[in-house]
C-alpha positions in Angstrom: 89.2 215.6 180.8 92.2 213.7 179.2 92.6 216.6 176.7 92.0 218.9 179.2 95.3 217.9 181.3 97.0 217.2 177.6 96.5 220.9 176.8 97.3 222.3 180.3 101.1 220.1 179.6 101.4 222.4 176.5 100.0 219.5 174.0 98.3 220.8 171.2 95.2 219.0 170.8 92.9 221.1 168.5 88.9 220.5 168.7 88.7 219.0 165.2 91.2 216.5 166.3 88.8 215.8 169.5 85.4 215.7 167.2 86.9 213.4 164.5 88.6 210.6 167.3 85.5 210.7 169.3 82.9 210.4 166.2 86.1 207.1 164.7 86.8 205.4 167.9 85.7 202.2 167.5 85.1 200.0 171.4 85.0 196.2 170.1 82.3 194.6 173.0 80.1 197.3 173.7 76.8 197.9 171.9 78.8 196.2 168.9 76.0 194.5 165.9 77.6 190.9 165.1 74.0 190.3 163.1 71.0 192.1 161.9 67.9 190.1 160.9 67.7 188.9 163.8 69.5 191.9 165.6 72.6 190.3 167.9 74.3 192.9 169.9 77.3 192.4 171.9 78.1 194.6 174.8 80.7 194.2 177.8 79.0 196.5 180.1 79.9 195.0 183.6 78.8 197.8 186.1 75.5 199.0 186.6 76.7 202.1 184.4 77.8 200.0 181.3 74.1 198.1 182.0 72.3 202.1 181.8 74.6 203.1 179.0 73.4 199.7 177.4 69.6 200.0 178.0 70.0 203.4 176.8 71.9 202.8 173.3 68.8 200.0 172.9 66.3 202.3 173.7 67.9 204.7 171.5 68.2 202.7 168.3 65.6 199.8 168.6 62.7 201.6 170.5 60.8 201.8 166.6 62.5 199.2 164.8 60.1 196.4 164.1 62.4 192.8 165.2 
């Protein structure tokens, strides 16, 4: 939406741009690894949408993982 409104002002903003922040931006605190072997994850999530974002990421990426 924020690029949306950015574009509308006349700020060129091309998609490659948009794809390549999205896939670097880096959120220190949520779903970040501070140890595998055991797995220690760190997330921030404080609303019940963080908590669903966060059961979902786990789901996700440890649902076949042997701990």
């Amino acid at each position: 939406m924020a690029v949306e409104v950015l574009r509308e002002l006349g700020v060129e903003v091309s998609n490659d741009a948009l794809y390549k922040g999205l896939k670097e931006a880096k959120w220190p605190g949520r779903f970040e690894i501070l140890k595998k072997n055991p797995y220690i994850v760190l997330d921030g999530g404080h609303n019940i949408q963080g908590i669903n974002a966060l059961v979902d990421s786990m789901k996700h990426y440890f649902n076949n993982k042997k701990h």
